[in-house]
C-alpha positions in Angstrom: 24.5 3.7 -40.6 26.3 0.5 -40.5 24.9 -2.8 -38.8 26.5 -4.5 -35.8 28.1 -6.8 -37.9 30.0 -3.4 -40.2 31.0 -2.3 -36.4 32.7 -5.1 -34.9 35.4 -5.3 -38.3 38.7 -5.5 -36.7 41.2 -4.2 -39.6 44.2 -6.0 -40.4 47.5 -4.3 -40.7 48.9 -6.8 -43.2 45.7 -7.5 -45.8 43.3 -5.5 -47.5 40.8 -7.3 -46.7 38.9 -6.5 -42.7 38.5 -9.7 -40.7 35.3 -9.7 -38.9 35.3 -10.4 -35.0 33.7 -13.4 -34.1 32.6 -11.8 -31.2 28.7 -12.0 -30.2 27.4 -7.8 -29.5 26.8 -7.2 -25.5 23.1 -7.7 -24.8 21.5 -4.7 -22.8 18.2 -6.3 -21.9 16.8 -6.3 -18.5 15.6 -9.1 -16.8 12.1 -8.3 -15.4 9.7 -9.6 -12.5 6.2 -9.5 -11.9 4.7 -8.0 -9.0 1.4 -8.9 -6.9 -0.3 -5.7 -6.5 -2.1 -5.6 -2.8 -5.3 -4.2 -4.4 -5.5 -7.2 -7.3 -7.0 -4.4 -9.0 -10.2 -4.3 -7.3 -10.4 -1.2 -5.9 -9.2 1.3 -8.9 -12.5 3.0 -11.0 -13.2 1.5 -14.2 -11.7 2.9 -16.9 -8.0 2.8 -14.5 -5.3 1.1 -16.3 -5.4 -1.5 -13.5 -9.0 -2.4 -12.9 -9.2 -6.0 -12.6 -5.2 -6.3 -12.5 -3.6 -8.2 -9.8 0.1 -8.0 -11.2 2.8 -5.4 -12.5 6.0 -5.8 -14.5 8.7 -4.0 -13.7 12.9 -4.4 -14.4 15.5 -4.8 -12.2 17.2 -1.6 -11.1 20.3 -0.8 -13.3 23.3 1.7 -12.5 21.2 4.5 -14.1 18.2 4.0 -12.3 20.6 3.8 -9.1 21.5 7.4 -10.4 18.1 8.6 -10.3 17.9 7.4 -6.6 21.3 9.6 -6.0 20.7 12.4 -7.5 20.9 15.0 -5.0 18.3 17.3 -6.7 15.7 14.6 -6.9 16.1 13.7 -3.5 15.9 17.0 -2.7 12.5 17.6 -4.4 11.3 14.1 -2.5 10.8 12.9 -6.1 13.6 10.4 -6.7 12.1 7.2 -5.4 9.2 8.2 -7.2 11.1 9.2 -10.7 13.1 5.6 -10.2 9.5 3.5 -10.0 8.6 5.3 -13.4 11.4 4.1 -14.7 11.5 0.8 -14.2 7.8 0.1 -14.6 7.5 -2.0 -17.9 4.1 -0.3 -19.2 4.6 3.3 -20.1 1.0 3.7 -19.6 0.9 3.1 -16.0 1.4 6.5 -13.6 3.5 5.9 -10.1 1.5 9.0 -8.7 -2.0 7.2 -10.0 -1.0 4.0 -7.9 -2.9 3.4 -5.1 -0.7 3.9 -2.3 -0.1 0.4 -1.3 0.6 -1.1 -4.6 3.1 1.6 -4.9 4.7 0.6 -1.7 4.5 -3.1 -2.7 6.7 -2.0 -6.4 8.9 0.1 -4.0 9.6 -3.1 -1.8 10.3 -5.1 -4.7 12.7 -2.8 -6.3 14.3 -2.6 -3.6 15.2 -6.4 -3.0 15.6 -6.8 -7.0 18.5 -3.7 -6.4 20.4 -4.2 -3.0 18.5 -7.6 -1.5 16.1 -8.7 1.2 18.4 -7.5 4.3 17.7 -4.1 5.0 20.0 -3.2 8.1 18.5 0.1 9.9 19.2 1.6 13.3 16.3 1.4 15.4 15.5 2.1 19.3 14.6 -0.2 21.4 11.0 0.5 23.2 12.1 -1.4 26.1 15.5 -0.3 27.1 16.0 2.7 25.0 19.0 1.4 23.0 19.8 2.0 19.7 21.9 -0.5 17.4 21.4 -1.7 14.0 18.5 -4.4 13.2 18.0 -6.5 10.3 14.3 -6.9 8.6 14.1 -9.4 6.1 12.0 -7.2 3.3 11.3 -10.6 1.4 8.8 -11.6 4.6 6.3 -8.8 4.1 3.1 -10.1 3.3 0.1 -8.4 1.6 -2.1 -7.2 4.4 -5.9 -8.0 3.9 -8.4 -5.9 3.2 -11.3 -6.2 5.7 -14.6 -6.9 4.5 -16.6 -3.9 3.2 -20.2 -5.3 4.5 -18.8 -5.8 8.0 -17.4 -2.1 8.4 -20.1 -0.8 7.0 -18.7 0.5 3.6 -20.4 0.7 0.6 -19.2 1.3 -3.1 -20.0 3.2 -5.9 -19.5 2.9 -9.8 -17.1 5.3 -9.2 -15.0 3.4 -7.7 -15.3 5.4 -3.8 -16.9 4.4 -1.2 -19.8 5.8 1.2 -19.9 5.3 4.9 -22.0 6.7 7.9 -20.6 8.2 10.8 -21.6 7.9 14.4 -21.9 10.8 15.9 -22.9 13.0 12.8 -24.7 10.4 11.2 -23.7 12.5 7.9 -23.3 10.2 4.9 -19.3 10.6 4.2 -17.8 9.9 -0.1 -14.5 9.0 0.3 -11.2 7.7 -2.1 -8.7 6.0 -1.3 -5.2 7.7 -1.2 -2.9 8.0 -4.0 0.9 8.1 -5.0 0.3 11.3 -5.9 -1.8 12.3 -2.3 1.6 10.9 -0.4 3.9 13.1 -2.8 1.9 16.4 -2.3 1.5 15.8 1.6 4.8 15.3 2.6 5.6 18.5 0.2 3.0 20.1 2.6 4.4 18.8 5.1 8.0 19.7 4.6 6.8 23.4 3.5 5.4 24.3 6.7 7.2 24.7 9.9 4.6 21.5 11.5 5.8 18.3 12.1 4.6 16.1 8.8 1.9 13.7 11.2 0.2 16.8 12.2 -0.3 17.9 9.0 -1.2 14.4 8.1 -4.0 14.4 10.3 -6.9 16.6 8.9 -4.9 17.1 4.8 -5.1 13.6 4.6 -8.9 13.2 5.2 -9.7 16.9 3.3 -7.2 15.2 0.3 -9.7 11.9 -0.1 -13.6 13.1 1.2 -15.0 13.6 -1.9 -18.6 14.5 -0.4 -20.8 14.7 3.0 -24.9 14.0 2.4 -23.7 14.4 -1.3 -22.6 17.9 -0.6 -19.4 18.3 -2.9 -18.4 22.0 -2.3 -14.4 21.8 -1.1 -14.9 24.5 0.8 -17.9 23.1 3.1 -16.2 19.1 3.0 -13.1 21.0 4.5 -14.8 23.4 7.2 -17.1 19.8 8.4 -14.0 17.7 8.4 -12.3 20.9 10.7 -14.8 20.5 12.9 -15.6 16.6 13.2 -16.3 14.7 16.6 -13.1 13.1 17.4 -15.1 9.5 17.4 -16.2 10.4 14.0 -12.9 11.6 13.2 -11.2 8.5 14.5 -13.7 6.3 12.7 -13.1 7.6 9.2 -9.4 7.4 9.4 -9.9 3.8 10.7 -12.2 2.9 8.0 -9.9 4.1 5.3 -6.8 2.2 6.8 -8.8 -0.6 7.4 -9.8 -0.8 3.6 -6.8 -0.3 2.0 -4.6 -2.5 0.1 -0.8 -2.2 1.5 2.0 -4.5 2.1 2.0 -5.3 5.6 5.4 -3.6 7.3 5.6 -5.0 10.5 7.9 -7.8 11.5 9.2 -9.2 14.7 12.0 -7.4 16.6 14.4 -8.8 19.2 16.8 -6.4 21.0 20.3 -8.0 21.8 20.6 -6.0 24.3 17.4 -6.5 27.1 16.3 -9.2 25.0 12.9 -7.9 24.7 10.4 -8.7 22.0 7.6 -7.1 20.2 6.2 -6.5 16.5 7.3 -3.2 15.3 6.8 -1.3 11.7 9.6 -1.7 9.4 11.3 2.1 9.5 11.5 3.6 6.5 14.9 5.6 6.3 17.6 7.0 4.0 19.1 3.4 4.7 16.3 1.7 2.5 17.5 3.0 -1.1 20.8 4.4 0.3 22.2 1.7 1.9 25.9 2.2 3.8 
């Protein structure tokens, strides 16, 4: 093969003799950030890839990676945002669907301000008034939401890297991980499957996905069949507990409607807009 230097030669009509182009060759490197993972790497077992951890690399988006995102088959599949993170993640050896959920979000936000910019314009409705008109979050405001204290909830660990807690009504002694990139990909493909809407499937798949045990009773079969049937205190505590424990970038900012003028904190939508801006 020749070298960059054999390439460039720019051949003269009138000489012999090839005159090489001064000419530098285009430089294809991407320019990288890192980003703060909302779990610093605390809460993955040991032996994960990001135990103790508190930051990721990952690129800036290119045109390519953009093609990932529009690639109707992909997006199809739900598997485009997820096959764009993949790529731009610096470390091979890191897995988007072995993320915890939150420090995927948090590489999702940042990937998405690195690629189109902070201002992420989305129609929402108004709770107040009912109207509907285009609203600007600022995606660079979204902080890290914090973890609540273990001891105070009640939550234990284990060298495992789960956690234990007691319910109240039960009283059973409930094993529990903390949800995955992977978990989010297979529910919504449950969800989507099926002719239910994808928060009631949410609502018991979600718990049989990350309750690993009950009074150290591991059987899938009897976890599922107790969670079926859970008191809808114990029920509500558990999902509480795991929310309340997990590491996610905090999607709520301040809205304004210009048209009633009313205010109130609502969650950042996430829509078609977000990657796929118009």
């Amino acid at each position: 093969m020749r070298d960059n230097e054999d390439r460039f030669q720019v051949p003269d009509s009138g000489e012999s003799a090839a005159v090489h182009s001064t000419e530098q060759p285009l430089s294809f490197a991407s320019p990288t950030e890192i980003v703060e993972l909302p779990s610093r790497g605390q809460l993955y077992p040991e032996g994960h890839i990001l135990r103790g951890k508190d930051t990721l690399e990952i690129r800036f988006m290119t045109a390519k990676d953009e093609d990932i995102l529009t690639s109707k088959a992909l997006i199809k599949k739900g598997v485009a945002i997820d096959r764009m993170l993949q790529n731009i993640i610096v470390d091979k050896n890191v897995k988007v669907e072995d993320l915890l959920l939150g420090d995927k979000n948090a590489l999702t936000v940042a990937a998405r301000i690195s690629g189109y910019g902070p201002e992420y314009d989305v129609s929402v409705t108004c709770p107040s008034c009912e109207t509907k008109a285009k609203h600007t979050f600022n995606l660079s405001d979204l902080p890290h939401k914090e973890v609540s204290a273990l001891e105070e909830m009640g939550v234990k660990t284990t060298p495992n890297g789960t956690f234990l807690v007691t319910l109240l009504r039960t009283q059973a002694e409930v094993e529990f991980r903390l949800l995955t990139g992977k978990d989010e990909a297979e529910i919504i493909s449950e969800s989507t499957s099926k002719t239910v809407k994808k928060e009631e499937a949410n609502s018991t798949s979600q718990l049989k996905r990350v309750v690993l045990s009950v009074n150290g009773i591991t059987d899938k079969r009897q976890v599922a069949t107790f969670i079926d049937n859970l008191p809808v205190v114990d029920a509500k505590l558990l999902r509480s507990v795991i929310k309340n424990i997990s590491p996610d970038v905090d999607m709520v900012q301040e809205f304004s409607c210009s048209t009633c003028g009313h205010e109130e904190d609502m969650e950042v939508p996430f829509t078609v807009e977000f990657f796929w801006p118009k």
